[in-house]
N, C-alpha and C positions, 0 to 999 in steps of 0.2 A: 448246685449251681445258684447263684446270687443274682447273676445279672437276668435270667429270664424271670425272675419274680418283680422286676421293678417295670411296673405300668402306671407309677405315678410318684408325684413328689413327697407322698407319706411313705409309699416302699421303701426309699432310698434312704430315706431320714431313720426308718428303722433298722441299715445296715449298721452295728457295731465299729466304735473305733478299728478293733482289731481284726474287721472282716474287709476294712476298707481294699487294701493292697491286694488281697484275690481279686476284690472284685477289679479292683484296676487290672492285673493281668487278663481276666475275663473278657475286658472289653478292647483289650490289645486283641486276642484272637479272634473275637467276634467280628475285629473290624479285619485283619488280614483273611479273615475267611472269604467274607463279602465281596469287600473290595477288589480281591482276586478276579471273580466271578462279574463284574459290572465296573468296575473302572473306577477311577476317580482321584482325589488326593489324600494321600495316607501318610507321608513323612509326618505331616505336620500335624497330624489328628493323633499319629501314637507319640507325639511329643509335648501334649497337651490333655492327659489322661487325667492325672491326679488335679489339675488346675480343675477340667473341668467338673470333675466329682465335688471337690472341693467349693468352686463357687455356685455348681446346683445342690448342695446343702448346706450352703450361708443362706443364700437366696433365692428367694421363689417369680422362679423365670414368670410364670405366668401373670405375674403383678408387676416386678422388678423388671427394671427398661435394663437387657445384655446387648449391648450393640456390638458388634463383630467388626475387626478393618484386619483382612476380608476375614469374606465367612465360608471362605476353605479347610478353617478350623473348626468348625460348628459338627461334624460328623455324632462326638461324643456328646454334645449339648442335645442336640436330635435321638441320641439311643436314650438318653434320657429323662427325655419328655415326651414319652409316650408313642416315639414310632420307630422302636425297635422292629416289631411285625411287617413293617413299611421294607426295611432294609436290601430286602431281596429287588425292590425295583427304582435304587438310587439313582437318578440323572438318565432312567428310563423316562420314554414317554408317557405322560400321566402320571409316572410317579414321582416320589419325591424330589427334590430339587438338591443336588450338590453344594447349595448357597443359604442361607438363611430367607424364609419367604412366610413376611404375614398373613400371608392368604392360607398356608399349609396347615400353620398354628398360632394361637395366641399369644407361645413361649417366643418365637420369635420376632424379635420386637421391629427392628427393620431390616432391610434386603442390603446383602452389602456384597458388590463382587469387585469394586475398585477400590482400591488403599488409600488410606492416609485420611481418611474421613470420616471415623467412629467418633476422636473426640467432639468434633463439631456436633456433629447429631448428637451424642450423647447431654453436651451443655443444654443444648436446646430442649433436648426432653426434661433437663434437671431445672432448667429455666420455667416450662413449661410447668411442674411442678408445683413450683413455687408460685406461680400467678393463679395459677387453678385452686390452691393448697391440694394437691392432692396428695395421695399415702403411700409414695413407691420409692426404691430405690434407682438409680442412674449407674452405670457399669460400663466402661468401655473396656473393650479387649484389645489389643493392639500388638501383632509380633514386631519384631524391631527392625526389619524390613519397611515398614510404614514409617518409620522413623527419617527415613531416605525422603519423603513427600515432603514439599514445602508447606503442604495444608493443615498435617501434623502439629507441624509447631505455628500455627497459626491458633488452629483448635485449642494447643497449650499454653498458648500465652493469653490468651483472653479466658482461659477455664482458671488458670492461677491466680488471675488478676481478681478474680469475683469470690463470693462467699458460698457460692453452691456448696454444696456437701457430693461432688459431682466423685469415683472413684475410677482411675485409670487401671489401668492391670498391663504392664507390660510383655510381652512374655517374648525374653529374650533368647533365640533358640541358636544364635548362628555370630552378633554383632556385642562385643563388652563397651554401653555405653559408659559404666563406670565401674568402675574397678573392684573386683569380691576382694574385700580387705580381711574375709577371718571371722576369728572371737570375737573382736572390737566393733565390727559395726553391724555383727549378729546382736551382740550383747546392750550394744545401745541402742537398736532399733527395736530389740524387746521392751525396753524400759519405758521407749520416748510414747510408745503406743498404746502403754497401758491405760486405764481411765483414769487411774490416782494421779498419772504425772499432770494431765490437764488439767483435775481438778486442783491440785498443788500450785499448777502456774498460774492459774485464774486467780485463785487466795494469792499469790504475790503479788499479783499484776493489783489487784483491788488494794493490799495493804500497803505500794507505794505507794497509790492515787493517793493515798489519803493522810500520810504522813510530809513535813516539809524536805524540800531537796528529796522527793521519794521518786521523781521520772527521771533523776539523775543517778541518782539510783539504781532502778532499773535497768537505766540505759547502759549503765556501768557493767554489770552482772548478764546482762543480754551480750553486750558485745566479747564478755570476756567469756562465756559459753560456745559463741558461734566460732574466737578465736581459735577454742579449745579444741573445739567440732573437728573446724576445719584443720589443725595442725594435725590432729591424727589421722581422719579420713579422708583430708585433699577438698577440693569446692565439690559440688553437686549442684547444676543450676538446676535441677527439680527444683529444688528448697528456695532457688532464686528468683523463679517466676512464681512462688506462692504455694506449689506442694508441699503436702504431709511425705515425707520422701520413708518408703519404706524397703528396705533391700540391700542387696540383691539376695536372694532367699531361694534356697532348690527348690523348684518345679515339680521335683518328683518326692518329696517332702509332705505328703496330705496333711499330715496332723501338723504340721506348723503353717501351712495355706491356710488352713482352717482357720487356726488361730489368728491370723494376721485377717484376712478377711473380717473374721468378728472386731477386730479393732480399728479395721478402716471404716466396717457400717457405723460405728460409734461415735467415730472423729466429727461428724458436723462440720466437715469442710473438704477440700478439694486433699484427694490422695492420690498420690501413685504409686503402685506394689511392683518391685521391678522383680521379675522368676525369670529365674535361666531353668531351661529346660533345653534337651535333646531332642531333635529331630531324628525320629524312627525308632523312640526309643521300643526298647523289647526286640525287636525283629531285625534279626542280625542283616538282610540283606537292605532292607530300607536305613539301616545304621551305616551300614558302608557306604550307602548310596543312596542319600538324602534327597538330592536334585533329581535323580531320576524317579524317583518314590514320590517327587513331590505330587506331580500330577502323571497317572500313570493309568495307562488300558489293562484289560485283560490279561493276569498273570499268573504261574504255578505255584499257590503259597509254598509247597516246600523247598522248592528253589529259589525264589524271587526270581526267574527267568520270566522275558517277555516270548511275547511273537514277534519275530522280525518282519521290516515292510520286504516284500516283494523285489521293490523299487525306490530308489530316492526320492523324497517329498519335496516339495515348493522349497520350505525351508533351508533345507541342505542344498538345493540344487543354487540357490539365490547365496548362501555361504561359500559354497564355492568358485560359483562367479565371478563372486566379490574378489578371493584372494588372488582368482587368474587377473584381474583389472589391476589389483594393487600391485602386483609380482612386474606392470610394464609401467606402472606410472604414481609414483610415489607422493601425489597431491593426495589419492585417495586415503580419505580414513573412512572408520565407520566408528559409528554410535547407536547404544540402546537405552534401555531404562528400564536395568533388572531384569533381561531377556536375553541374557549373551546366549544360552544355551536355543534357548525357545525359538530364538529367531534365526537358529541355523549358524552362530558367529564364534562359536568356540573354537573353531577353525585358524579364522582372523583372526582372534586374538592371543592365540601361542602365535602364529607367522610373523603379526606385523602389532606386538605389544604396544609401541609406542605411537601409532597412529589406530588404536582400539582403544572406547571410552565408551564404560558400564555408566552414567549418571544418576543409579539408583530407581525409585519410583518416582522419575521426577520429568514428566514431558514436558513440561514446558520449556526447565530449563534444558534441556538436550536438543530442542528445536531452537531456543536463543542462542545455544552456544554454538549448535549450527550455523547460523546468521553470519555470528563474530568471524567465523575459520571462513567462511564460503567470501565473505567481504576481504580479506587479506590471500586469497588465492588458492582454498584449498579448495577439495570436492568432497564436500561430507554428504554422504548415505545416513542415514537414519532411518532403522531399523525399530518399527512399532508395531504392537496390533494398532488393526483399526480401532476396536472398541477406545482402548489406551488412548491413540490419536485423539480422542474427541477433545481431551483435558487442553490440547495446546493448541487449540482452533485459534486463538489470538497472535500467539508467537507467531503462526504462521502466516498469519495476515500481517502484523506487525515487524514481523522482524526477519523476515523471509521475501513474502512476494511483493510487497510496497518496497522494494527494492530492486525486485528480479535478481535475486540474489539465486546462483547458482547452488540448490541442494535436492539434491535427490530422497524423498520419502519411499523408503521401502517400507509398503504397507501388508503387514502379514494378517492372516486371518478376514480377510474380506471375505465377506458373505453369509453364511449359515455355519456355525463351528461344531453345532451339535450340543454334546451333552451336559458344557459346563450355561445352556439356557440364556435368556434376555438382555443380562449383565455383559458378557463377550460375543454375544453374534457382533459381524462385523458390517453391519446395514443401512450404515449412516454415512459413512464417507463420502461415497458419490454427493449425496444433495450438500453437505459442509465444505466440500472443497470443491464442487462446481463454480461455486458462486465465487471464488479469489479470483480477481483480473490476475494474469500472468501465469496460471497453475497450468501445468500440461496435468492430462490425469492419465495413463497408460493401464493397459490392462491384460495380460495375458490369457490365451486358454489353453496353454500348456506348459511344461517345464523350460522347453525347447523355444519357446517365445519370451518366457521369463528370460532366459541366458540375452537374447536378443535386444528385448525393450531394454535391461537394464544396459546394457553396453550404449545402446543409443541413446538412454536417459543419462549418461555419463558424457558424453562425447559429438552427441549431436544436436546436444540443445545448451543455451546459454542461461535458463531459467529456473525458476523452481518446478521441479519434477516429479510425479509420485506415479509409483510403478506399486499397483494391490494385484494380489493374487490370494487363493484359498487355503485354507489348512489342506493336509493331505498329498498325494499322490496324483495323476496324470487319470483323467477318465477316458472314456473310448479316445477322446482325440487325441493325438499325444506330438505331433508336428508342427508346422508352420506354414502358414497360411500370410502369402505378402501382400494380398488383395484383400479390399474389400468382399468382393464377390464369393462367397467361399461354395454354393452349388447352387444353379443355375434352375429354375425353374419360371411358369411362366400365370399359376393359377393365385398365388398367392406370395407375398414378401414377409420373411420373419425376420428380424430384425435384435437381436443380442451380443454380448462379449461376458469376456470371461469364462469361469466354466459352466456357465447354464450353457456354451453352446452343445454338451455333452447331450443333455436332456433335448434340446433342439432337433440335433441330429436323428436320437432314436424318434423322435415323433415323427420329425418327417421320413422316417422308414417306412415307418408303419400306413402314414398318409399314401405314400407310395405307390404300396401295395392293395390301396382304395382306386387308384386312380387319381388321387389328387395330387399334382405337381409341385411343390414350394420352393420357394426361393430363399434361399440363406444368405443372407450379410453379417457378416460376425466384423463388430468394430473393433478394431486392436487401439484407438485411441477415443477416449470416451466424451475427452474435451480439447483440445477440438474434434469434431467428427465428421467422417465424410460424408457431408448432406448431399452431396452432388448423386452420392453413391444408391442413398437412398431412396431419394427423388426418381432419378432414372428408374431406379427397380419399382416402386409403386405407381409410375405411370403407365411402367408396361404391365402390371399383376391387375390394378387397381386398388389392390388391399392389402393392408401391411397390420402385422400381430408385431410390440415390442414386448418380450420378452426379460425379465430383469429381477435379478436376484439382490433388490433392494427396496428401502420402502417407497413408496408410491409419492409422498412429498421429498421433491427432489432427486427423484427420478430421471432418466433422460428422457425419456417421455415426453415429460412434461416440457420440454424446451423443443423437443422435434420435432412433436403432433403440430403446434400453433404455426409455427412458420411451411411445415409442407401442407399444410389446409390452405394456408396463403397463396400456395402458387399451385397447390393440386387440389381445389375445392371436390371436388367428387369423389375420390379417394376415400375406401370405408377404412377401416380404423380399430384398433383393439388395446389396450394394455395390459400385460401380468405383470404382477410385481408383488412385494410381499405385505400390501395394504396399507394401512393406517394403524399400526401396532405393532405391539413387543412381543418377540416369538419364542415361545416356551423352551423347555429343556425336549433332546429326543436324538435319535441319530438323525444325521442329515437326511436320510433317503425318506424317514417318516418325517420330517417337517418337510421335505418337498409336497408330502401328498395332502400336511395337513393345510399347506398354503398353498396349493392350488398349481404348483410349479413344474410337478411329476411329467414324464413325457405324457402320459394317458391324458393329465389335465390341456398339456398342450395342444392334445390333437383333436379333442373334443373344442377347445376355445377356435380353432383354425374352423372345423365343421360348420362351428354357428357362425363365424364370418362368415362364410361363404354362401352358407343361405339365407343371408340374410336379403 
């Protein structure tokens, strides 16, 4: 076995050329082993095997800045450096993190769980660099998915325009930006990379300087190169924004990675190594079934078979929905951004193709383009995580509610998502779209409510609309509740939406069975909200617990507390929510108890109101 001897970056460096390719199939098994057993993303990790062998024996991660967009490819960059023995507790609680985290290790340079923004950090670190002079290399990774981001080609056009020695790696697993031409631009891109050609073009470049008519010269022989270039291979705007343009080059090719690597370290300016690579490679079930491998639970490595839910989730039940609304009223479209599947819409988009729009990894523009349709009469849904959502906080202020433009946000993934950690919880929405004049914010605590808000997010409002709900399945409560008031009690008011009312409910069981009475108000609208409702209930309890599965600035809380202290001074008072910070990787049910959210924690925080 090859792979269990490598604990460090001299191990590796001591595998042999010709032991490379076991050891790449080695860490194909090792990873469908695991992954089976603990979840996570695997297409994309056995489709980046030899890359990654390949660029941790060019370079040494723990000095050299590898930045990830994302870093749901990093699996094999992590076996490693040094935490293969970790593997058994990936995207467990305490253990290691599904994403790249500099806290974990030194090898990883920065945290990366949203796309399209390795090149920019990586400039900055190669910027960084150069001002410090210090002795690293700069490396961005980037699958071609990130290529979809507007910020990408931001990052690119200011990394080509400068002289960093900055190197991109594209690794294109699914999207041909340009076109694999063969012999011919295998055979030139060996040549143009070597050291002798630079050194050859420098010695020209200096023997026109110094000869008369020599930059005409030049100029002649350059332009009639780049002719040549381009008449066989087509443009390449790499080479037009200022990269070393090298590629496109198999992925699963170590010993020529290899090689192109050592001649990018060399170049002394901006490169980019374009590898096509297979998603899933090695494992025939993640090879047939890329997208569902991508991100994936608990599975039979000899089958690739899952565990089926039970029950349908938020997701599907919100996809379906959707296509019974469009099946009567053909204003509706939907849009996502690189989530047709995730957000439940694979559905809509075989039924209703021509009012279905993937927009890539691009929210912002998928909430502008929103704008444009909802202004001319249509009813576009936009379908995002929240985490996602945060990128087009502007569009939506701008180009959305400063209009009251009729669009519906269907916001997936609100609240605690579990094991992909801090990058995707979804805990920020409520306080970023509280504060839009015009935003209705809706919020379900079941499937059965979701069918509901969105039908009325469609049809009974004129404004911008966002209907969040959780990853997952339907907890204890699984109906519909048309009141505020959802059980009557006379000692105490709790006060939550969403699916914390699940957790609500069991505490107040349990209180129950104390003796102590509470009162549930579960808000089904979070902005506006039934003050009236709540008022009432804490003048008759005198003390009300908010409850809230989001962070503590920009909480509702904070907007409820001040006005019922206004007209109910006496009223004690309590708030849960998920604090003032970023909440680690874990199942849901263990981050309820590490943030204090657990029914146990609620019924304890209700006790100490009450004696107080």
């Amino acid at each position: 076995m090859l792979l269990e001897n490598i604990k460090s970056r001299e191990d590796l460096l001591n595998i042999k050329p010709e032991q490379e390719s076991a050891l790449c199939e080695e860490i194909r098994q090792f990873l469908v082993k695991n992954v089976s057993q603990t979840g996570g993303h695997l297409s994309s990790n056995l489709g980046i095997v030899e890359l990654s062998v390949a660029i941790e024996k060019v370079f040494d991660t723990s000095v050299d800045r590898l930045v990830f967009d994302v870093g749901h490819q990093s699996y094999v960059h992590k076996l490693l450096t040094g935490r293969m023995d970790d593997f058994s507790t990936l995207r467990q609680f305490g253990g290691i993190a599904g994403f790249p985290k500099p806290s974990e290790s030194p090898c990883d340079a920065f945290i990366a769980g949203h796309a399209s923004s390795a090149v920019s950090t990586a400039l900055g670190m190669a910027r960084a660099k150069n001002l410090t002079k210090g002795n690293y290399r700069v490396i961005a990774l980037l699958g071609d998915g990130a290529m979809t981001g507007g910020l990408a080609y931001e990052g690119l056009n200011d990394a080509g325009g400068c002289d960093e020695p900055l190197i991109v790696i594209l690794n294109d697993n699914g999207m041909s930006i340009t076109p694999n031409v063969g012999g011919i631009a295998s055979h030139l891109t060996t040549i143009r990379v070597r050291p002798g050609y630079y050194k050859l073009k420098k010695h020209w470049r200096s023997f026109t300087r110094a000869i008369p008519l020599g930059k005409y010269l030049y100029n002649i022989v350059h332009r009639f190169k780049e002719w040549l270039k381009h008449k066989m291979l087509g443009m390449n705007w790499f080479e037009e924004m200022g990269f070393l343009y090298m590629g496109p080059v198999d992925g699963h090719d170590i010993t020529r990675l290899i090689y192109l690597l050592k001649r990018a370290k060399e170049a002394g300016r901006p490169v980019l190594l374009h590898v096509l690579t297979k998603k899933g490679k090695g494992y025939e079930p993640a090879e047939n079934n890329p997208d569902v491998f991508h991100g994936i639970g608990k599975f039979d490595p000899e089958t690739g078979k899952t565990q089926p839910c039970s029950k349908p989730g938020y997701s599907a039940v919100f996809g379906q929905t959707l296509c019974e609304l469009a099946e009567k009223d053909n204003r509706v479209c939907a849009i996502t951004a690189a989530m047709r599947k995730g957000t439940g819409l694979d559905g809509f988009s075989e039924k209703f193709p021509s009012r279905f729009f993937d927009v890539g990894i691009a929210e912002g523009h998928a909430v502008s383009m929103a704008g444009g349709m909802a202004k001319q009469g249509l009813v576009p849904v936009v379908a995002i995580y929240s985490t996602f959502l945060q990128r087009a906080f502007d569009m939506i202020v701008q180009d959305v509610s400063m209009l009251n433009l009729h669009v519906v946000f269907a916001i997936d993934r609100a609240g605690l998502v579990g094991e992909d950690g801090e990058t995707h919880h979804g805990v920020m929405d409520i306080g970023y779209l509280s504060q839009i004049p015009n935003l209705t914010i809706l919020s379900p605590s079941s499937t059965a409510e979701l069918k509901q808000m969105l039908r009325r997010a469609i049809y009974d409002y004129s404004g911008p609309v966002a209907v969040r709900y959780p990853r997952g399945c339907d907890g204890e409560f699984d109906g519909v509740c048309e009141d505020s008031l959802f059980c009557s009690g006379s000692d105490i008011t709790l006060v939550t939406y969403g699916s914390m009312l699940n957790n609500v409910i069991q505490a107040q069981r349990e209180l129950s069975r104390q003796g102590i009475h509470a009162e549930i108000l579960k808000l089904a609208s979070v902005k506006p909200y039934d003050y009236n409702a709540v008022r009432a209930s804490a003048e008759k309890t005198g003390k009300i617990l908010i409850v809230e599965e989001t962070l503590e600035c920009g909480a509702l809380a904070g907007r409820l507390i001040p006005q019922l202290l206004s007209d109910c001074p006496n009223v004690k008072y309590r708030m849960m929510n998920l604090g003032d910070r970023f909440i680690p990787h874990g199942s849901v049910e263990k981050l309820y108890e590490f943030c204090g959210l657990d029914p146990k924690s609620i019924e304890q925080s209700v006790k100490e109101l009450i004696s107080e």
